[in-house]
N, C-alpha and C positions, 0 to 999 in steps of 0.2 A: 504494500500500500504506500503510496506517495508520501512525501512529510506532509502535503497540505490537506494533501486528504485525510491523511492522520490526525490532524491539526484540527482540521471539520468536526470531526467522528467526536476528539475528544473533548469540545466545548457541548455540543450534543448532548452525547451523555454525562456531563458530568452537571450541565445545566438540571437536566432532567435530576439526577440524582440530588442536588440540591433544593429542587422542590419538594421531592420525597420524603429526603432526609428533614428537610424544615418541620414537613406537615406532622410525621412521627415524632421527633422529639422534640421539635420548641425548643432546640436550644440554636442561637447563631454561638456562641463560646466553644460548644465542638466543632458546630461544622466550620470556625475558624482555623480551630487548627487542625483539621483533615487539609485546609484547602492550604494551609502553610507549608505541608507536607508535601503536597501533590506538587506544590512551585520546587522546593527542592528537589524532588524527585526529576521534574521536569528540562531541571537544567544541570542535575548529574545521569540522566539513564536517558532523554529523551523520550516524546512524543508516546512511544507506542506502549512503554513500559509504564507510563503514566496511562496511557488509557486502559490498560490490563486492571490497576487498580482501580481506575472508576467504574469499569464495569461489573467488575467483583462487588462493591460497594453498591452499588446499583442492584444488583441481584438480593443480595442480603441486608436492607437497609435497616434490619435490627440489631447488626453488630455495632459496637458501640468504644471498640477501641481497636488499638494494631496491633502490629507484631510491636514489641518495647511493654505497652499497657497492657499486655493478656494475663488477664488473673493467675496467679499459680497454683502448680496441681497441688491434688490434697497432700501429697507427701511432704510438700514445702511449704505449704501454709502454716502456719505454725500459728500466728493469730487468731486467723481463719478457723481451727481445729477448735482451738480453745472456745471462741463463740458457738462451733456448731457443739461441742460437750453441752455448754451451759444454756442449751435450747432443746434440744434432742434428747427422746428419750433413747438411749442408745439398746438395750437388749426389749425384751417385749416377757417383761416379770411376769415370773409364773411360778406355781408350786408343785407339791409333790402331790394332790388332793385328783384325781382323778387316773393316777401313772398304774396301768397296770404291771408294767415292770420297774423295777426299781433295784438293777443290776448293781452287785459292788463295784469300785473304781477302785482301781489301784495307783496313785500319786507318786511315782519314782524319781528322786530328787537326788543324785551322786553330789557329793560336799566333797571342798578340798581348799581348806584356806579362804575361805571365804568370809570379808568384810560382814562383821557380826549385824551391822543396823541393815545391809540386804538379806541375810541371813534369816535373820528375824523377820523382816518382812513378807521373805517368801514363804517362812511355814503360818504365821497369821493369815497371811491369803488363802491357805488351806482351809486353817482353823475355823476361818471366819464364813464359809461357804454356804450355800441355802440348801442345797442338796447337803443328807449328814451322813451316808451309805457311802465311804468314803473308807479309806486308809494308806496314811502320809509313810511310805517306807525308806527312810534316808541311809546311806549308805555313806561315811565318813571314810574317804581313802585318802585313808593316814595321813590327817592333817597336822599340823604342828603349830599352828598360831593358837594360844590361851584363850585368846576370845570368841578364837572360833568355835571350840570344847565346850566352850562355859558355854555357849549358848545350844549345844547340841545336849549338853549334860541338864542344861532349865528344859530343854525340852522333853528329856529322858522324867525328869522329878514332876512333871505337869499333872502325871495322872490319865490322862484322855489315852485310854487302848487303843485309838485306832492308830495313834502314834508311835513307829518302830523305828529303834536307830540302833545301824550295826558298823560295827569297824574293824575297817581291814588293816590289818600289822604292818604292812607294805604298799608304796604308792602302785596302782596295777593302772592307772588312764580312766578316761572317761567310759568306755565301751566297759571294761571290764566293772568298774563300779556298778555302772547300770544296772550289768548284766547278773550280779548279784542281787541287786536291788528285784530284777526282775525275781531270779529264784525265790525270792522271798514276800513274791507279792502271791495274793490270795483271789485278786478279784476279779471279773468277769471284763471287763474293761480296762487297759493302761494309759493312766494321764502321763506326761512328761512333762518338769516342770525343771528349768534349771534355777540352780541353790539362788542366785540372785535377781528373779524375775519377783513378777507376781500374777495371780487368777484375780481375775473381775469374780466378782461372788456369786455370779450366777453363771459362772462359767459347767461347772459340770452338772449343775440344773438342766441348760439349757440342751446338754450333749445326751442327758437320760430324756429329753424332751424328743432327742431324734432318733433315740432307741425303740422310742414307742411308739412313733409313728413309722419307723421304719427300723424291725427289730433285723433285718438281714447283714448289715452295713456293717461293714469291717473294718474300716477307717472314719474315723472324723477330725474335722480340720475348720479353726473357727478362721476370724479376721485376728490381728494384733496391732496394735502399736509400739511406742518407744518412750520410756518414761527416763528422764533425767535424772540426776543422783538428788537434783533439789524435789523431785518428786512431780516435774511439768510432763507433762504427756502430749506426745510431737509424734507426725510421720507416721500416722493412720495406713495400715496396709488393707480398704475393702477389696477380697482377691473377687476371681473369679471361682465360678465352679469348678471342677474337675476336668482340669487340661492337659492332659500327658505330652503334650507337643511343648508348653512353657513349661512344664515339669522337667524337659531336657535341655530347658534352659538355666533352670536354676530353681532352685530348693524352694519353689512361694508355698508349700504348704507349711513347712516350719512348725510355730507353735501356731494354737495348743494342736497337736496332733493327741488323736486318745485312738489306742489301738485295740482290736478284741484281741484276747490275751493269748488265746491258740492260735491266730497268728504270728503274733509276733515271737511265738516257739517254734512254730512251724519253718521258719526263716531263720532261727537260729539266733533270735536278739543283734545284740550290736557287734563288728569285727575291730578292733585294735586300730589296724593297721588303716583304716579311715579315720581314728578319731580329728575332729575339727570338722569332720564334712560326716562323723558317724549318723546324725540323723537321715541326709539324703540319702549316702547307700541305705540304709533302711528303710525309707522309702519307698524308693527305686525296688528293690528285691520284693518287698510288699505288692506294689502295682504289678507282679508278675505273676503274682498268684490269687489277686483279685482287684474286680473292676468295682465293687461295691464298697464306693469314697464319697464321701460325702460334705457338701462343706456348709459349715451353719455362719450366713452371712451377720454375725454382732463380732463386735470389739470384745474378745474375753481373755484378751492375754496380755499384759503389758513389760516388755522385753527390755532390760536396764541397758541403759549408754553409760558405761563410765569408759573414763580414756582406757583407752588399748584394747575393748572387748569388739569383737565383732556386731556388733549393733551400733556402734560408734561408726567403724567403718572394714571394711570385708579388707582393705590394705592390709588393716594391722596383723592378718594373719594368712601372709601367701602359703605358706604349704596347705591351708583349708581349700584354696582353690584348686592346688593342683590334684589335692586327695579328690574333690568333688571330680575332676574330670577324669579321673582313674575309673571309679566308682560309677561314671558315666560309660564309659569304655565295656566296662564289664559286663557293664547290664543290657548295650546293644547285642552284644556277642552272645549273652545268654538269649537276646529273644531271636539269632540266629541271624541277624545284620550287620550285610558285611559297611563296615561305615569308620569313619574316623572322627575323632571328639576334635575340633578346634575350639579358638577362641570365639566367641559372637563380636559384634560390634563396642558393645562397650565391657570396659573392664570385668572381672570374676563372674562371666557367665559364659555360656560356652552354645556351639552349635553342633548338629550331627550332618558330618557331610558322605552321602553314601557313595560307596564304591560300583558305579555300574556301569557292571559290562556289557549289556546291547541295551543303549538308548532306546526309548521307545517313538514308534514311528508318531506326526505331529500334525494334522489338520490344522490350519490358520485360521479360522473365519472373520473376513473382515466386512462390513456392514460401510456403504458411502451413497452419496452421491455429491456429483461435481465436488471443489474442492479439491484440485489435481494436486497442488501442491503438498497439502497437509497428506494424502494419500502417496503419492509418492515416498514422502520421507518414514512414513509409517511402514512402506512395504520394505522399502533400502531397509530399516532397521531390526527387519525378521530376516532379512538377504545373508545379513552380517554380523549375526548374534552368532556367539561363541556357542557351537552346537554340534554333538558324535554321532545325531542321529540322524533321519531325513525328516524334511522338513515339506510339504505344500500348501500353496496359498491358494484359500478360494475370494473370490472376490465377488459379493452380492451389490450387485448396482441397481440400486433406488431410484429408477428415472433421473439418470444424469441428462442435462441438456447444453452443459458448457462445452463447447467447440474444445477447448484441448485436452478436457478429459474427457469426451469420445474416443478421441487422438492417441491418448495414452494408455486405454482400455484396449483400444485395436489390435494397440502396437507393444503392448505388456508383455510379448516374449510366451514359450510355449511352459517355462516350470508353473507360473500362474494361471490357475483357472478362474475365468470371470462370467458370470450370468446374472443375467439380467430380471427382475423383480418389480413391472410399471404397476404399480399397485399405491394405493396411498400406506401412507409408512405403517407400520407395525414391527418394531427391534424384534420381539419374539420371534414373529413370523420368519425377517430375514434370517436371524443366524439358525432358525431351525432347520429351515431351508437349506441355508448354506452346510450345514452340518451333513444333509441328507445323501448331497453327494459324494462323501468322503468314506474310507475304509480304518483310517488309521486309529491305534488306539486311544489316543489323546486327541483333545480338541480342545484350541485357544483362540477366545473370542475377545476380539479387540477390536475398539472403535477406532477410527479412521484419524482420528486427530490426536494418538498416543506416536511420539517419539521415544528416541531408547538414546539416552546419554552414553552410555556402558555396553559392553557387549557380552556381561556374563548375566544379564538377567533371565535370558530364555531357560540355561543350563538350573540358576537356582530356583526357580517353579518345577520344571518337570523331577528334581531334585528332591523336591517337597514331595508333591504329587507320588511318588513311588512308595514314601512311607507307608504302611502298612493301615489300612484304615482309612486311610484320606480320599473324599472323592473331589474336592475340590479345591483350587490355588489361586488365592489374588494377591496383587503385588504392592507394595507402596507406590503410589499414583504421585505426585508433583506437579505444582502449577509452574511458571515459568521463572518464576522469581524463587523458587526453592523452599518453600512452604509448600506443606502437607495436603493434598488435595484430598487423600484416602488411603487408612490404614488399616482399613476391616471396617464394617457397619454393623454401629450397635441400633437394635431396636429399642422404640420408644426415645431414642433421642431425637428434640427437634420437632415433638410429634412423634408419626408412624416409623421412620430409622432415618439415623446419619451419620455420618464419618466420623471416627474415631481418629482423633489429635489434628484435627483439621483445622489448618494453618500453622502448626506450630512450625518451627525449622527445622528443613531438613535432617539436622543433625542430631537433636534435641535429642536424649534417653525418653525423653515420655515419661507417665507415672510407672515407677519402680526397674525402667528400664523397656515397657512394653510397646514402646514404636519400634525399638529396635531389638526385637527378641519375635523367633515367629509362634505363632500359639493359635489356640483354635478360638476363632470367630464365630457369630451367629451364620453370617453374609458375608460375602465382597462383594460389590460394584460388576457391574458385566461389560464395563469398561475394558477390562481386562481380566479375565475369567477363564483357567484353566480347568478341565475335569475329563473325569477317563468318558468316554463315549458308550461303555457298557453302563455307568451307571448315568449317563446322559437322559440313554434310552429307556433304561427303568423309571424311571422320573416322568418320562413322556418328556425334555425337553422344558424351554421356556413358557409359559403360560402365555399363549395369545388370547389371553383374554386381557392381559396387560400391556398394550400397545406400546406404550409412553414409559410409567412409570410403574417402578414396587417389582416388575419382572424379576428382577437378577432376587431381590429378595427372595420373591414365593418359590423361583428355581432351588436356593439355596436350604431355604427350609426342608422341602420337599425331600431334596438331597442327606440331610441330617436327621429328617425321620424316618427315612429307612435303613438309617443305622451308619451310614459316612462323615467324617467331620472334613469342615471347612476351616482350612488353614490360609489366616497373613503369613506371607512371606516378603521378610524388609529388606532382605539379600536383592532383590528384584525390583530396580527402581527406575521407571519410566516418569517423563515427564506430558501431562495429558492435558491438551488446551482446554478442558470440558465445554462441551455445546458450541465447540465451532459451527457445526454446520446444519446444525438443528435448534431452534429454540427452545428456553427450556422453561417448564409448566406442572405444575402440580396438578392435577385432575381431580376433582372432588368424587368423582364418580368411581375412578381408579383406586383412589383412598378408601372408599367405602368397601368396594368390590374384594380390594385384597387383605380387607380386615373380614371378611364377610367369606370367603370361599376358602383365606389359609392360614387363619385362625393362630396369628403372630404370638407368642409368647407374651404376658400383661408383661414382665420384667426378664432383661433379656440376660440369660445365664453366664453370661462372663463379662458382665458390669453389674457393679453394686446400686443395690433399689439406694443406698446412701447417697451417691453421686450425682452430680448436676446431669438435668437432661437439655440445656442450654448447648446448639451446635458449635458454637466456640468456646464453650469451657467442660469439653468432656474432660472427664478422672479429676476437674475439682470439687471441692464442699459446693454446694446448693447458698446463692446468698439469695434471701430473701425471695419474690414473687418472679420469674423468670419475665424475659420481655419480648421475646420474641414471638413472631405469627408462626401459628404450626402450621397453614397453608403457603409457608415460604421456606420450608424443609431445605436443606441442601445435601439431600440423602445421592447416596452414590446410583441409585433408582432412577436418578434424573438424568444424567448424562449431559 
């Protein structure tokens, strides 16, 4: 486009988006300084860069600050947390008065030198619990500070039986401590509690709460936080449900983990030779021998930061990371994957990159019309993607009528296939179509206006994709300026779903690291949407009953209730103009239809019902009345 036609384009809409923007918030104070921004933007990036931003603005005119002003997530909020404590009721109190089970727990706590005023606090957090079918089995290995004694020997003279403390003659590690502690537990259930944490009081209330509604479950795993030595509570971890794919990325089950007790005999307790990363191999060895994990979304664990513990920071103890990736290592091997444990993106997490030997074959589907350009560089960057297998493109044209992308269609060369589709638009309908003519096992749908900065991303989806269980792979998305277009869609943000860390930058860890770690999502975006073609066709395919919008959702769903998970993959990072060549529109009709026929989850199982459903503040605290129009979604559904 021209500079002056760029120049046109950009008083246009930014005119337009000033109106907008007025009539929504009444304030001229902001929209001064968007438009202070927009001048410097305009005379360090030029014309087009700055229309990219008024258009975006224009789209979403209930965002209300930039990238510099974007609230922080809840892990860094540390104000923010403390407000939502003293608002929030955080657990949902309940009693023992209706439990027809009421299982023993067993509370294993290995001591070693451990600072008496945490010491004491961790067994009071016991003491003090609402559920009272409990027994605290402490296990002193061989400690040698007097105040650590004296407080294990008050606890010996207390009186309360369910209080047992044994000690070992010899330092024998964390694992073996345990692992005594274990022998000597009685109960039906194993809490884990290290010597200087603490239990929220209705933490094992709320874990016999999930006995009883669901007595099968082998595992439980609440939320936790991080509480200061002065006693402040910071760095709120709400996980997700049960995700084995960020489980390979790093330990987020943690505390409180409570295990049924024949399990964790079953596995043999804790090994030595992991201690510092002992919990996750236990984990990990666990998840091998049962899928029945369960996670009760309250804050019931609160994990001490004093200098040099790892709650502080995962630095202070590299061998914990390198045991975690051993321990990672091991547990592919045992489920029979031949794969290697690297590093991920950011520091002490790790990724599994598998070894394989015949690439699998790769159907393209690309959905256009006219827009040769943006089409062009989209096909050059599947031409020249780092890839062992074969690869072909099909090409669905939507009543193109531009002279040189007729031109370009004609003369596209014999490895692309291109057919034609004069029908008024339906996404569904094209790439279903497009899919129809293909053999290969995989099939990757990609809109016409995704480029590929990189040429290893094609390699880390079908990478993903092979793991075992997985039917489907989308990739981090990027707008042009290196902010987050799409890193998995969570439901119920925004309204009906939307993109998960969108806008943040590129680079950003996300909350707890999860923009850059891959893990299982409800959805991806059908922007770019990988999936094997056998479980395509079980599916039936995209719903064309959704033309426009929610499609890639209701696929995904679909996909996930017949037993395949849907993985982000952030190894895989394309840059996607969204809605170059289509306008983009929410449908009331479409909204109702695919809340009405695919019956969306109320809260979406790997985001916390705690967390803002606000499109640009997903994975922060919730402040106050949200402000946005949920008919101006910017779900990856839109395209």
């Amino acid at each position: 486009m021209p500079k002056s036609e760029q120049t046109r384009s950009l008083v246009t809409v930014w005119t337009h988006y000033l109106q907008t923007a007025l009539h929504l918030w009444g304030s001229p104070k902001q929209l001064g300084q968007m438009g202070r921004k927009l001048l410097g933007a305009l005379v360090a990036q030029g014309p087009a860069m700055v229309l990219f931003y008024a258009k975006r603005k224009l789209q979403y005119p209930y965002l209300r600050f930039d990238e510099g002003e974007r609230r922080p997530n809840a892990e860094e909020d540390v104000e923010g947390y403390s407000a939502w404590l003293a608002r929030c009721d955080e657990t949902a109190s309940s009693s023992s008065d209706g439990l027809s089970l009421e299982p023993l727990i067993s509370v294993l706590m290995p001591v070693f030198n451990t600072d008496p005023r945490w010491l004491t606090a961790a067994a009071e957090s016991v003491l003090l619990q609402q559920y009272t079918k409990w027994e605290l089995v402490i296990v002193n290995d061989a400690s040698t500070r007097t105040d650590t004694l004296q407080v294990l020997h008050n606890l010996e003279l207390a009186g309360d039986s369910r209080v047992s403390v044994f000690h070992r003659s010899n330092r024998g590690g964390i694992s073996v401590a345990t692992n005594d502690a274990l022998a000597h537990a009685s109960g039906d259930y194993i809490a884990l509690l290290d010597h200087d944490d603490e239990l929220h009081t209705e933490a094992l209330q709320r874990v016999v709460v999930g006995v009883n509604e669901d007595p099968t479950t082998d595992v439980f795993y609440t939320d936790e936080d991080k509480i200061s030595v002065e006693g402040h509570r910071f760095a709120p971890f709400f996980k997700p449900d049960w995700s084995p794919t960020l489980l390979q990325a790093m330990n987020y089950v943690s505390h409180l983990g409570v295990y049924r007790a024949t399990l964790l005999r079953s596995v043999g307790g804790w090994r030595s030779e992991y201690d510092g990363s002992q919990d996750y191999d236990l984990i990990l060895r666990c998840s091998e021998r049962t899928s029945r994990i369960r996670h009760i979304s309250e804050i019931l664990y609160h994990w001490r930061a004093v200098p040099d513990s790892t709650a502080s920071s995962l630095a202070s103890k590299p061998l914990a990371t390198e045991r975690a990736r051993r321990a990672l290592q091991e547990h592919v091997q045992r489920l029979g994957i031949a794969a290697d444990v690297v590093s991920a993106r950011i520091p002490n997490r790790h990724r599994i990159r598998l070894r394989i030997q015949n690439w699998p074959s790769i159907q393209v589907v690309i959905p256009t019309r006219d827009a040769v350009d943006l089409l062009r560089a989209c096909v050059t960057g599947v031409q020249t993607a780092r890839y062992s297998g074969p690869v072909t493109i099909t090409i669905v044209d939507n009543g193109s009528r531009d002279e040189d992308s007729l031109a370009y269609l004609a003369d596209i060369g014999h490895d692309v296939k291109v057919i034609r589709l004069d029908e008024p638009f339906n996404f569904s309908r094209l790439v279903n179509h497009g899919a129809s003519v293909g053999t290969e096992p995989l099939l990757l749908f990609l809109n016409n206006d995704i480029t590929m900065p990189n040429a290893d991303w094609l390699e880390a989806m079908v990478t993903q994709a092979c793991m075992p269980g997985v039917g489907v792979v989308g990739a981090k998305l990027l707008y042009p300026d290196n902010t987050v277009q799409h890193a998995g869609i969570v439901l119920g943000l925004g309204g009906m779903a939307g993109h998960a860390f969108w806008l943040n930058a590129r680079d950003s860890a996300g909350y707890f690291g999860l923009q850059q770690l891959a893990h299982e999502v409800s959805a991806v975006t059908g922007a770019c949407l990988m999936a094997w073609r056998d479980v395509f066709q079980r599916v039936g395919g995209f719903p064309e009953c959704l033309p426009f919008s929610y499609n890639d959702v209701a696929f995904c769903l679909k996909v996930w209730r017949v037993g395949y998970r849907v993985i982000y993959e952030p190894e895989a990072e394309l840059i996607h103009l969204e809605s170059a060549t289509r306008a983009r529109r929410v449908r009331e009709w479409e909204e109702e239809r695919f809340a009405r026929e695919f019956d969306p989850p109320i809260t979406d199982p790997y985001y916390s019902r705690h967390l803002s459903r606000e499109p640009a503040n997903s994975f922060c605290l919730p402040a106050g009345k949200s402000s946005y129009a949920t008919n101006q979604t910017q779900s990856g559904v839109l395209r």
